[in-house]
VMD Tcl script that builds the backbone (N, CA, C; Angstrom):
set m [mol new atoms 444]
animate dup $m
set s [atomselect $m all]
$s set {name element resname resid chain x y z} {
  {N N UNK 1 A -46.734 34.539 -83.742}
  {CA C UNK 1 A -46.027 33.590 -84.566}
  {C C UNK 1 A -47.038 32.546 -85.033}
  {N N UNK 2 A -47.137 32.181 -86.447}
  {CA C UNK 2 A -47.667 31.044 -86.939}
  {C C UNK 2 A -47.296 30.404 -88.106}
  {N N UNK 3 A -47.561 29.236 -87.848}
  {CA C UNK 3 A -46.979 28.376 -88.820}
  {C C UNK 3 A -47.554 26.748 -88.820}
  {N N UNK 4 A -47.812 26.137 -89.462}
  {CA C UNK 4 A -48.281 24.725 -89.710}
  {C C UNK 4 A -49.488 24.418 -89.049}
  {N N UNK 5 A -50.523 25.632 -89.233}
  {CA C UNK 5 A -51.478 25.528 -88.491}
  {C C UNK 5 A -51.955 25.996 -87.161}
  {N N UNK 6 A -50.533 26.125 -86.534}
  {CA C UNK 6 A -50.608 26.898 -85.305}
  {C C UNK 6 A -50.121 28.411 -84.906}
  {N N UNK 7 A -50.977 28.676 -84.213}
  {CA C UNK 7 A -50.568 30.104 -83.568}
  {C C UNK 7 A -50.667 30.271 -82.316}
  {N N UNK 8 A -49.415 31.189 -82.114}
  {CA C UNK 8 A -49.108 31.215 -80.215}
  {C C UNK 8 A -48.397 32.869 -80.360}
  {N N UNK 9 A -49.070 33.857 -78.801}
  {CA C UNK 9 A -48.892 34.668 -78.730}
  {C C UNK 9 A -48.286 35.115 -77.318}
  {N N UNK 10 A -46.904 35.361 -77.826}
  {CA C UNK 10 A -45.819 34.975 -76.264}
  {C C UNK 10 A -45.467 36.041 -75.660}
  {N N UNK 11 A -45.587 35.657 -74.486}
  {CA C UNK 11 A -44.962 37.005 -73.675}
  {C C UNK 11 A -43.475 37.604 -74.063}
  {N N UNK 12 A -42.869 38.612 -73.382}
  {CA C UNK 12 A -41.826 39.165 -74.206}
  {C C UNK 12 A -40.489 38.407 -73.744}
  {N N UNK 13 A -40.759 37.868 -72.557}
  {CA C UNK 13 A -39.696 36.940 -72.463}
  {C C UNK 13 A -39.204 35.533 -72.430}
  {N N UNK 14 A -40.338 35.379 -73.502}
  {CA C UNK 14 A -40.438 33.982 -74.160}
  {C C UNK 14 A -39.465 33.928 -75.267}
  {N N UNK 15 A -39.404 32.505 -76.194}
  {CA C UNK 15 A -39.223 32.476 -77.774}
  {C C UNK 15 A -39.822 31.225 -78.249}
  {N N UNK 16 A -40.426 30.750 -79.588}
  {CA C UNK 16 A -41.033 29.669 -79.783}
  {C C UNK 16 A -40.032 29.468 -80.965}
  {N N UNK 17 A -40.662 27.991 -81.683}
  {CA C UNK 17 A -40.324 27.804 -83.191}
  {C C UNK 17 A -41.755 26.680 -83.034}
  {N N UNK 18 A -41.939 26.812 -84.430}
  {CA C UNK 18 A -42.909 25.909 -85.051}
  {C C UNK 18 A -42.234 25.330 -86.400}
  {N N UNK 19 A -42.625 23.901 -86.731}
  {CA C UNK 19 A -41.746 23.187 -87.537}
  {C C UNK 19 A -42.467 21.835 -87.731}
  {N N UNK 20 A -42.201 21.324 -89.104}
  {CA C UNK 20 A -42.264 20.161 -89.301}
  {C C UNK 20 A -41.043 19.228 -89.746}
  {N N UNK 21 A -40.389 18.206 -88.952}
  {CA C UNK 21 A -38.961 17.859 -89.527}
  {C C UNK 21 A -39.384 17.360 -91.210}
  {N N UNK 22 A -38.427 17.386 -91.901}
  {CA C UNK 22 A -38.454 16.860 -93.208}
  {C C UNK 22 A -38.830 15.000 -92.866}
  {N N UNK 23 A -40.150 14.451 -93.411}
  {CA C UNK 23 A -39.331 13.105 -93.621}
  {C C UNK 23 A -38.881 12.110 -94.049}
  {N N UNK 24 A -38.806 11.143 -93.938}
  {CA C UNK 24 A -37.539 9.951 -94.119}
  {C C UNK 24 A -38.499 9.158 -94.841}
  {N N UNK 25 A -38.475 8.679 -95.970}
  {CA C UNK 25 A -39.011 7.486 -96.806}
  {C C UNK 25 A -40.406 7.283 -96.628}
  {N N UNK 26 A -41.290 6.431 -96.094}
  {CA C UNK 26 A -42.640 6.566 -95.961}
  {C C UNK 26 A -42.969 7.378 -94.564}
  {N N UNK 27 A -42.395 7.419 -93.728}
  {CA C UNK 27 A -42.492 7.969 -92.776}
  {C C UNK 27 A -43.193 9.615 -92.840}
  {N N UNK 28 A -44.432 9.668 -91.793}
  {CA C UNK 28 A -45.057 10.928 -92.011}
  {C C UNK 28 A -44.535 11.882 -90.624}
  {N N UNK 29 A -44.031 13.274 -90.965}
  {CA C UNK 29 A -44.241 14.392 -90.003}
  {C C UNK 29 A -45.149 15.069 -90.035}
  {N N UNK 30 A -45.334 15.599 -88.435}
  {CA C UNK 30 A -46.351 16.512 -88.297}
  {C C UNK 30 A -45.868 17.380 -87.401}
  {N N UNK 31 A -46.820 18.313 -87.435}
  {CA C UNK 31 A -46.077 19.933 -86.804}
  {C C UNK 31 A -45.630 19.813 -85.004}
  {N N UNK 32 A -44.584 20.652 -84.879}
  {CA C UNK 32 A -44.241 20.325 -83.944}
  {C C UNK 32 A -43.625 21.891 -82.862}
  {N N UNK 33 A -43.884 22.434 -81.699}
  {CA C UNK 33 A -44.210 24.009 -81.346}
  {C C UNK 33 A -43.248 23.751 -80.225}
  {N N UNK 34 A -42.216 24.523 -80.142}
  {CA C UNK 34 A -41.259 24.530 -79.027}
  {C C UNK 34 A -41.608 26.060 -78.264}
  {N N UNK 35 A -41.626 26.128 -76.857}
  {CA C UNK 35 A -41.459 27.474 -76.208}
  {C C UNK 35 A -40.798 27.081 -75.192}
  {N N UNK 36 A -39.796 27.946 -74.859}
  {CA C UNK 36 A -39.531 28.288 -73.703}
  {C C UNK 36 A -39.245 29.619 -73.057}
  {N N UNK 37 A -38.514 29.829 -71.805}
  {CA C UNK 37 A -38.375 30.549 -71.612}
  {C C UNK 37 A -36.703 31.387 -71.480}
  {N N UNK 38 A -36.224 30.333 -72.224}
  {CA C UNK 38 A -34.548 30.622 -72.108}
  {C C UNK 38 A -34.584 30.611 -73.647}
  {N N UNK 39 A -33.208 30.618 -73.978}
  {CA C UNK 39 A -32.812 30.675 -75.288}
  {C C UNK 39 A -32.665 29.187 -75.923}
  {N N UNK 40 A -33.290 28.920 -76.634}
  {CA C UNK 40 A -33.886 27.466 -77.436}
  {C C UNK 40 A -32.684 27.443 -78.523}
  {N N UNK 41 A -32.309 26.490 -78.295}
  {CA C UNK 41 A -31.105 25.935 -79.512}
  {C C UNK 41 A -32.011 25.474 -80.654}
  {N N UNK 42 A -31.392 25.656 -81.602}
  {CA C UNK 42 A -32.091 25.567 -83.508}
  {C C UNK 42 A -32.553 23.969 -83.410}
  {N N UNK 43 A -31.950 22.776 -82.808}
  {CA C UNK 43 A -31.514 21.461 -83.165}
  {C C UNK 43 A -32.599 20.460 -82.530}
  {N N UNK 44 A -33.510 21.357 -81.465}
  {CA C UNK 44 A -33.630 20.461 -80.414}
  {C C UNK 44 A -34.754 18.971 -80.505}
  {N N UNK 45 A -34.712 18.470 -79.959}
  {CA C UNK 45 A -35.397 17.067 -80.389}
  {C C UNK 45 A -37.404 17.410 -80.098}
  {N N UNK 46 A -37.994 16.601 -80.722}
  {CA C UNK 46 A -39.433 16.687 -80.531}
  {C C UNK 46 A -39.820 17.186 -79.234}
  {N N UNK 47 A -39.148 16.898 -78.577}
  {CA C UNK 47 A -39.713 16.835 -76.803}
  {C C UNK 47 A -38.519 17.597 -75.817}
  {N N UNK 48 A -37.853 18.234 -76.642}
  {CA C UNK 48 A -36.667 19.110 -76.260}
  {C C UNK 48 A -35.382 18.804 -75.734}
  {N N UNK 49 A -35.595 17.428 -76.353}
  {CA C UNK 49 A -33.651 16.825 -75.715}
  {C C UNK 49 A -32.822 18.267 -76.582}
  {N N UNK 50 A -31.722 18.412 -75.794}
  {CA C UNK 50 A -30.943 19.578 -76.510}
  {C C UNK 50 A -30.915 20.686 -75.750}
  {N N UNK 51 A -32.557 20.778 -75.749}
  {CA C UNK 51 A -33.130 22.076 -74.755}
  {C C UNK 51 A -33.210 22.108 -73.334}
  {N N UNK 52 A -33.727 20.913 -72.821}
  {CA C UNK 52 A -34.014 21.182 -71.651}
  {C C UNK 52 A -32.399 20.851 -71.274}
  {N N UNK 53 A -31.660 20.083 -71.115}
  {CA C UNK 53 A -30.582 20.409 -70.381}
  {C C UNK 53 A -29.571 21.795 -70.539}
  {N N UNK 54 A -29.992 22.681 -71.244}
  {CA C UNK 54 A -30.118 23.776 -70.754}
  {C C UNK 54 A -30.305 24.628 -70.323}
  {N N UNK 55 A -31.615 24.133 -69.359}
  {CA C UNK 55 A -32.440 24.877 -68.385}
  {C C UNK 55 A -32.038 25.155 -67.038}
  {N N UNK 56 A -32.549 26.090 -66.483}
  {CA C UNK 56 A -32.046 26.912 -64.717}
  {C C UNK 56 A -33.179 26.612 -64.658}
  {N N UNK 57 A -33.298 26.805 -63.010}
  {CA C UNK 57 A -34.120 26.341 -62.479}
  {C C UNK 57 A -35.359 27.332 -62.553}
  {N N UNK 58 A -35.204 28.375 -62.811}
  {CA C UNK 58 A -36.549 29.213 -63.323}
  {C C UNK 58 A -37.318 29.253 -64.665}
  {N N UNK 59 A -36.810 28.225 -65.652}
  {CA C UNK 59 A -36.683 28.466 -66.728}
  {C C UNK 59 A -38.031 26.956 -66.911}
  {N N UNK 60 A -39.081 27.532 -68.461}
  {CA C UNK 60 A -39.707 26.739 -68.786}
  {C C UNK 60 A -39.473 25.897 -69.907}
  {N N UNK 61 A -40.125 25.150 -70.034}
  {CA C UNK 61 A -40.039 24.549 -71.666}
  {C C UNK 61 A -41.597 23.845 -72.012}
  {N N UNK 62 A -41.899 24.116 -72.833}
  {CA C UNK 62 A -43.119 23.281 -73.438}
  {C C UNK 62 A -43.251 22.970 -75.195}
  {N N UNK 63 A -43.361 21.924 -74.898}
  {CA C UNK 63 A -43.172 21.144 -76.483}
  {C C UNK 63 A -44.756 20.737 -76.558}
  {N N UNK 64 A -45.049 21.263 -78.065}
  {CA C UNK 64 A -46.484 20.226 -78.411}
  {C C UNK 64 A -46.517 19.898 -79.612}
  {N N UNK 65 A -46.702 18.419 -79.743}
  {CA C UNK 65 A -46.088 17.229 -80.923}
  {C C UNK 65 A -47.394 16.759 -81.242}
  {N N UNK 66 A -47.774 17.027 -82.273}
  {CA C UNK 66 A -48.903 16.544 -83.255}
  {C C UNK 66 A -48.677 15.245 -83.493}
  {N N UNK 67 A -49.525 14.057 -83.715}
  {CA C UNK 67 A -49.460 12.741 -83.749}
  {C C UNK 67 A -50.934 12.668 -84.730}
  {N N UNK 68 A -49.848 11.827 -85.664}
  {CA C UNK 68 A -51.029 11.057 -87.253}
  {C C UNK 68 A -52.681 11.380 -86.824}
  {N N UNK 69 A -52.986 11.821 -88.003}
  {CA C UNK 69 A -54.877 11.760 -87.706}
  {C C UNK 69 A -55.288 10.792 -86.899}
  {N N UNK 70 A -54.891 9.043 -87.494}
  {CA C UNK 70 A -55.464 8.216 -86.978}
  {C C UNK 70 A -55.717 8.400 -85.481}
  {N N UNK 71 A -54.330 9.102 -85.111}
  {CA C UNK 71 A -54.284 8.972 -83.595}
  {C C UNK 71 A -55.756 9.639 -83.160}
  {N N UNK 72 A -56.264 10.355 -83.496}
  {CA C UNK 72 A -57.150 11.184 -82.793}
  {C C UNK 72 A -58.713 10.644 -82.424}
  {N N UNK 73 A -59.050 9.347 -83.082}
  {CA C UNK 73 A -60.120 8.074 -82.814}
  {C C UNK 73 A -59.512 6.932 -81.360}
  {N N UNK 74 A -58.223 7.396 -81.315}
  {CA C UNK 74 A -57.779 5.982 -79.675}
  {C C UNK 74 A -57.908 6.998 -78.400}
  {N N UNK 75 A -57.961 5.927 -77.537}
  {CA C UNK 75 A -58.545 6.871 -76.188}
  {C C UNK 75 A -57.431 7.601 -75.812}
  {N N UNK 76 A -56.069 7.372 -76.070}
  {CA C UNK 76 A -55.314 8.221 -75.511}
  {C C UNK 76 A -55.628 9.275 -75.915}
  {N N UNK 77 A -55.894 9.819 -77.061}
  {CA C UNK 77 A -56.235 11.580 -77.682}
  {C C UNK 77 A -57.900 11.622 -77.066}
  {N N UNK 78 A -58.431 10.332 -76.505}
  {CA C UNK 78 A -59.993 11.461 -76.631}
  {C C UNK 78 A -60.455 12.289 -75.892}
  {N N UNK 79 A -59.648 13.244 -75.086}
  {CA C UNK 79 A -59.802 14.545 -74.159}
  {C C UNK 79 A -59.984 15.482 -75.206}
  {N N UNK 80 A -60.950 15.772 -75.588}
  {CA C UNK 80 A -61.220 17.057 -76.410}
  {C C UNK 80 A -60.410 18.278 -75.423}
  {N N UNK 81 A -59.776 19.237 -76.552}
  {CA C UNK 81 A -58.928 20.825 -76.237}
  {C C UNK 81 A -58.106 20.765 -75.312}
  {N N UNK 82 A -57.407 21.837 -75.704}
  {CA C UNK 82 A -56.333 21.683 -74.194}
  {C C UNK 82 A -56.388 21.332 -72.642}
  {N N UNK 83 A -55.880 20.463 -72.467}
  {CA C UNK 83 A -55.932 20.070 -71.044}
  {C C UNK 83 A -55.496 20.846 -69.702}
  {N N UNK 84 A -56.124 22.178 -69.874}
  {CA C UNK 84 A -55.759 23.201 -68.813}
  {C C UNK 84 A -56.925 23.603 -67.566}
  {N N UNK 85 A -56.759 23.834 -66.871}
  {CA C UNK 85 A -54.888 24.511 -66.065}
  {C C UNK 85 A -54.551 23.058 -65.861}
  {N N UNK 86 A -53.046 23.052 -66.273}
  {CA C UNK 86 A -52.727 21.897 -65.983}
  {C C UNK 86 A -52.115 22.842 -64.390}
  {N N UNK 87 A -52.040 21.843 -62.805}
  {CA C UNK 87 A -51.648 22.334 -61.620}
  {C C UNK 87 A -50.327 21.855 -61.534}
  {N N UNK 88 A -49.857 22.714 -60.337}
  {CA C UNK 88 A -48.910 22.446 -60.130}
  {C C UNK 88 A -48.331 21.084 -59.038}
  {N N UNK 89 A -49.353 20.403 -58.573}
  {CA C UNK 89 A -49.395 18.654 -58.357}
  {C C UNK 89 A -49.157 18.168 -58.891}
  {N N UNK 90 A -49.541 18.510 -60.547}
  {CA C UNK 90 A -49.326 17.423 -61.973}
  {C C UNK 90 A -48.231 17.472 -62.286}
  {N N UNK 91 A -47.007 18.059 -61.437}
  {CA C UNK 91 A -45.498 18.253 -61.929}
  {C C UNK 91 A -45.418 16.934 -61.491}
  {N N UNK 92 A -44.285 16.312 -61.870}
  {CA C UNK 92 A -43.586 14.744 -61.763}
  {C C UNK 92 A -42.022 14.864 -62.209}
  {N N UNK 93 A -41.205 14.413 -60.677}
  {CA C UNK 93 A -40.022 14.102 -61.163}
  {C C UNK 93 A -39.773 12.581 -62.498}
  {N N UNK 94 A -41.000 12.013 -62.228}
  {CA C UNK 94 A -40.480 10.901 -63.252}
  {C C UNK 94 A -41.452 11.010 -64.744}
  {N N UNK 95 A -41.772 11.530 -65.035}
  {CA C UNK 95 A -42.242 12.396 -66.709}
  {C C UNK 95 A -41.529 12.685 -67.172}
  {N N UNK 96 A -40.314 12.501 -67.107}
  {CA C UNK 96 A -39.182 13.847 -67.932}
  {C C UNK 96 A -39.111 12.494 -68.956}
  {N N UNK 97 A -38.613 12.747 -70.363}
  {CA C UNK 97 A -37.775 11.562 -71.201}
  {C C UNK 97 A -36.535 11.378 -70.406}
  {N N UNK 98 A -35.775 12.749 -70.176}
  {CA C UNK 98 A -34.340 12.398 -69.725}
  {C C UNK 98 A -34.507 12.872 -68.042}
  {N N UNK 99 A -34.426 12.081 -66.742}
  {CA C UNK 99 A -33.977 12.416 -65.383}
  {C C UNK 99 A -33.155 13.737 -65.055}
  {N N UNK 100 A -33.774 15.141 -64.903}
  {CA C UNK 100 A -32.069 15.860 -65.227}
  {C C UNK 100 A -32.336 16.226 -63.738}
  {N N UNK 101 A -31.261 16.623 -63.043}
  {CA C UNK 101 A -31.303 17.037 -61.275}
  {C C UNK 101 A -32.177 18.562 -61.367}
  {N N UNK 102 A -33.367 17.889 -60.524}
  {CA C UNK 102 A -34.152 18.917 -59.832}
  {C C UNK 102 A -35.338 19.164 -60.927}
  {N N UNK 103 A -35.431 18.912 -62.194}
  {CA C UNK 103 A -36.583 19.328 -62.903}
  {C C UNK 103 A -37.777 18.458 -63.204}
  {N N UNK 104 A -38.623 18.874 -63.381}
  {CA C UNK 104 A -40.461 17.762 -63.363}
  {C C UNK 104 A -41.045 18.498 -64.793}
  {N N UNK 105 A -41.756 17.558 -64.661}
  {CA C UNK 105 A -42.184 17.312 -66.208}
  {C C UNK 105 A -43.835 17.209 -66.014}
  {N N UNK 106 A -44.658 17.622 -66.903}
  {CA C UNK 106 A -46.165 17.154 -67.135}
  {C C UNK 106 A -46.089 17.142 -68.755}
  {N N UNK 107 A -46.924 16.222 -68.746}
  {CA C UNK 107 A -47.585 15.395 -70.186}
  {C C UNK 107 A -49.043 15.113 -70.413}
  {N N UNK 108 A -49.666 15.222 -71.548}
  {CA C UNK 108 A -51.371 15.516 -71.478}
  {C C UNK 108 A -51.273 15.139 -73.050}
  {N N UNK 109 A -52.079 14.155 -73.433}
  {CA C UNK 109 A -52.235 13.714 -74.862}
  {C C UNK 109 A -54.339 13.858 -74.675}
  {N N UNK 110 A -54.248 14.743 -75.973}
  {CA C UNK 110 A -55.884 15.280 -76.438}
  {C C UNK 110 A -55.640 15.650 -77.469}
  {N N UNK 111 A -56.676 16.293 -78.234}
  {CA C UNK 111 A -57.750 16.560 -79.552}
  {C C UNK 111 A -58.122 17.471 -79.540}
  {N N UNK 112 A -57.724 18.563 -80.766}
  {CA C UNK 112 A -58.002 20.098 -80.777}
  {C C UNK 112 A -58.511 20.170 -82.306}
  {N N UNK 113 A -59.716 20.640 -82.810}
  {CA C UNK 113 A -59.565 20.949 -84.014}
  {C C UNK 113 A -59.413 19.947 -85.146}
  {N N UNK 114 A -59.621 18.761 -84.449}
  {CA C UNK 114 A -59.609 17.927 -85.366}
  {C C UNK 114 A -58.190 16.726 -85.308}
  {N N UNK 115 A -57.448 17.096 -84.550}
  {CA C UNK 115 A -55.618 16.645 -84.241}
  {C C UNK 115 A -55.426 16.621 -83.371}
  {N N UNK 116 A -54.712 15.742 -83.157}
  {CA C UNK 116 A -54.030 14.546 -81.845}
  {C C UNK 116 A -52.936 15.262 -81.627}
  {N N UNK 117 A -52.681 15.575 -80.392}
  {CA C UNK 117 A -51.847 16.586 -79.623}
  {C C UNK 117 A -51.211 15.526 -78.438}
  {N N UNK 118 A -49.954 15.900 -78.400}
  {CA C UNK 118 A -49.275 15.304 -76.863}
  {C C UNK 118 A -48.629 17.080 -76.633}
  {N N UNK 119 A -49.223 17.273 -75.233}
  {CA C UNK 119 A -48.396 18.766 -74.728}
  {C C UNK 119 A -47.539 18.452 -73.436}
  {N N UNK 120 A -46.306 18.661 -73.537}
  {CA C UNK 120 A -45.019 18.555 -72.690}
  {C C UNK 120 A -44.303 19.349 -72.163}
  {N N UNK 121 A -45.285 19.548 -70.808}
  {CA C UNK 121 A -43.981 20.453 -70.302}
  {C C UNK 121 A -42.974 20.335 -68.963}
  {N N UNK 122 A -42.135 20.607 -69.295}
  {CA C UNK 122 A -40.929 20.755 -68.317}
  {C C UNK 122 A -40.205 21.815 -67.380}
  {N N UNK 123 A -40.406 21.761 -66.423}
  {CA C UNK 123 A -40.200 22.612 -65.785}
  {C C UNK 123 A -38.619 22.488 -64.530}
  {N N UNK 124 A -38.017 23.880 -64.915}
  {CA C UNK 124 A -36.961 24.259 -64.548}
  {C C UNK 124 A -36.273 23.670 -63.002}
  {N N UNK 125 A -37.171 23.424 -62.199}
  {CA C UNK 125 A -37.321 23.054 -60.718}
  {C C UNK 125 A -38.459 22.180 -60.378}
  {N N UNK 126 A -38.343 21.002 -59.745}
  {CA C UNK 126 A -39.705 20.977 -59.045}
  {C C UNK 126 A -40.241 22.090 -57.694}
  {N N UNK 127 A -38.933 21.974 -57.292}
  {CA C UNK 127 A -39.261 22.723 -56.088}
  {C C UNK 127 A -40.321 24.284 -56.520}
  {N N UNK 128 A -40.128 24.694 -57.230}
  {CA C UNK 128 A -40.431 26.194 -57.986}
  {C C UNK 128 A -41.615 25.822 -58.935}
  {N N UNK 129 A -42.703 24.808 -58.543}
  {CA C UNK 129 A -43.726 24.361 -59.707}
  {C C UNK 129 A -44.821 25.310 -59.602}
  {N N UNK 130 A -44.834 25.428 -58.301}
  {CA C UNK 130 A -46.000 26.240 -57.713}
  {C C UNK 130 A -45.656 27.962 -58.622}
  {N N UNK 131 A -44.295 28.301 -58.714}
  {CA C UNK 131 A -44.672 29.452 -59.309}
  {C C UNK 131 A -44.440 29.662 -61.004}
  {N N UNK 132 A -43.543 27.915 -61.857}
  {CA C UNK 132 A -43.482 27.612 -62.806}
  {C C UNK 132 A -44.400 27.059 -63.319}
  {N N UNK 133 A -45.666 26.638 -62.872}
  {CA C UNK 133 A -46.592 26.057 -63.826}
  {C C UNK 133 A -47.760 27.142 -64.320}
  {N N UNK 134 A -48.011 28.272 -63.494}
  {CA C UNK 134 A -49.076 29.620 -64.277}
  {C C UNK 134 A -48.336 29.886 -65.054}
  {N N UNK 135 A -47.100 30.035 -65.399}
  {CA C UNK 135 A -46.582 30.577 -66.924}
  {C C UNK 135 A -46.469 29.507 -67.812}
  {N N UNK 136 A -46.420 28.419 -67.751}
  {CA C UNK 136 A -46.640 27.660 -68.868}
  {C C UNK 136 A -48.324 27.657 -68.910}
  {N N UNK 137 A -49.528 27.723 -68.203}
  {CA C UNK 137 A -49.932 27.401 -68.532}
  {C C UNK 137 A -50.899 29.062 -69.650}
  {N N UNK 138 A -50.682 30.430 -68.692}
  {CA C UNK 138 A -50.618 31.262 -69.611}
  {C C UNK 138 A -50.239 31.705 -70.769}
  {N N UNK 139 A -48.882 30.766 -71.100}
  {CA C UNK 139 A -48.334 30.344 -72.646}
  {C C UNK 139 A -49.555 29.981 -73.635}
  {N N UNK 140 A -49.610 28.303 -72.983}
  {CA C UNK 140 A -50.365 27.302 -73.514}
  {C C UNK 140 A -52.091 27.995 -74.035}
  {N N UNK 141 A -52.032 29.113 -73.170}
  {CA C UNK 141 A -53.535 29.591 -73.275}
  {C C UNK 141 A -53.590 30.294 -74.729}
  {N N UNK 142 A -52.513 30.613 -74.805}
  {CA C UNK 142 A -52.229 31.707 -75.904}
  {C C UNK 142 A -52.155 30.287 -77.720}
  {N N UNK 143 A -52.074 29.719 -77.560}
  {CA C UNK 143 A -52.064 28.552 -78.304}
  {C C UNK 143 A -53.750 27.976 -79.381}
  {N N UNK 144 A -53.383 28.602 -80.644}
  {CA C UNK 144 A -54.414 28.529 -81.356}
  {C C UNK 144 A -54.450 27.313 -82.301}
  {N N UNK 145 A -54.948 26.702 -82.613}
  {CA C UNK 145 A -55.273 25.107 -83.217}
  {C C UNK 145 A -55.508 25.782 -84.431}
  {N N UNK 146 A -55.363 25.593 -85.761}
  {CA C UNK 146 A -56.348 25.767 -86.866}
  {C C UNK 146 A -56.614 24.022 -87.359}
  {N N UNK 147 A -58.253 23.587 -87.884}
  {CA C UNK 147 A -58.180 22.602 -88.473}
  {C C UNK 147 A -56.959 21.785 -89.344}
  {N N UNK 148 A -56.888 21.104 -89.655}
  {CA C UNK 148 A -55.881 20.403 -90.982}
  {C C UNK 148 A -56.573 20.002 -92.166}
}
mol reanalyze $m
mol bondsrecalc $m
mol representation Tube
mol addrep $m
């Protein structure tokens, strides 16, 4: 699958979308890559409100939200390429946007290709990180940048 620059090559019991929302008056969008491992509703928010409270506890989610060029000169983006393996320590019950019972979250803002990246993922269980975080991060591996 590719689209807005990006390409990701998913296992078979994955599904992604790639997208840029339309936007609003001066306001700029930028591309934005949903995967998980359950069935992804059409609607879901940047960072997967919508989605993740539809998650079991085996189930992944990873969102990665492109942020303005500028962003990619402040220290939060200056980790050049993906920030992998992200471990399964780096899970956190308090990362999530929304608290949902039992699931942890990791977050990693860097610079691929030229673009400011925040990558978000959420995971189904904490308890289950140890065997939910190699598949997100074998996802994430699969994850191709093209310049802008």
């Amino acid at each position: 699958m590719s689209a807005e620059g990006l390409i990701i090559d998913l296992p078979s019991n994955w599904e992604a979308r790639i997208f840029r929302r339309p936007s609003q008056g001066v306001e700029t969008t930028h591309a934005v890559l949903h995967a998980g491992n359950f069935a992804l509703p059409p609607d879901a928010g940047d960072y997967g409100d919508g989605a993740v409270q539809l998650m079991g506890p085996r189930s992944t989610f990873v969102a990665l939200v492109e942020f303005h060029p500028s962003s990619r000169s402040t220290a939060l983006f200056s980790s050049a390429g993906f920030p992998l393996p992200l471990r399964p320590d780096d899970a956190s019950r308090t990362t999530l946007q929304h608290a949902l019972g039992g699931q942890a979250g990791i977050q990693r803002f860097f610079n691929v290709s030229g673009r400011a990246w925040c990558l978000y993922a959420v995971l189904g269980s904490f308890d289950l990180r140890q065997r939910l975080v190699p598949e997100v991060n074998a996802v994430v591996r699969t994850i191709e940048v093209q310049a802008a």
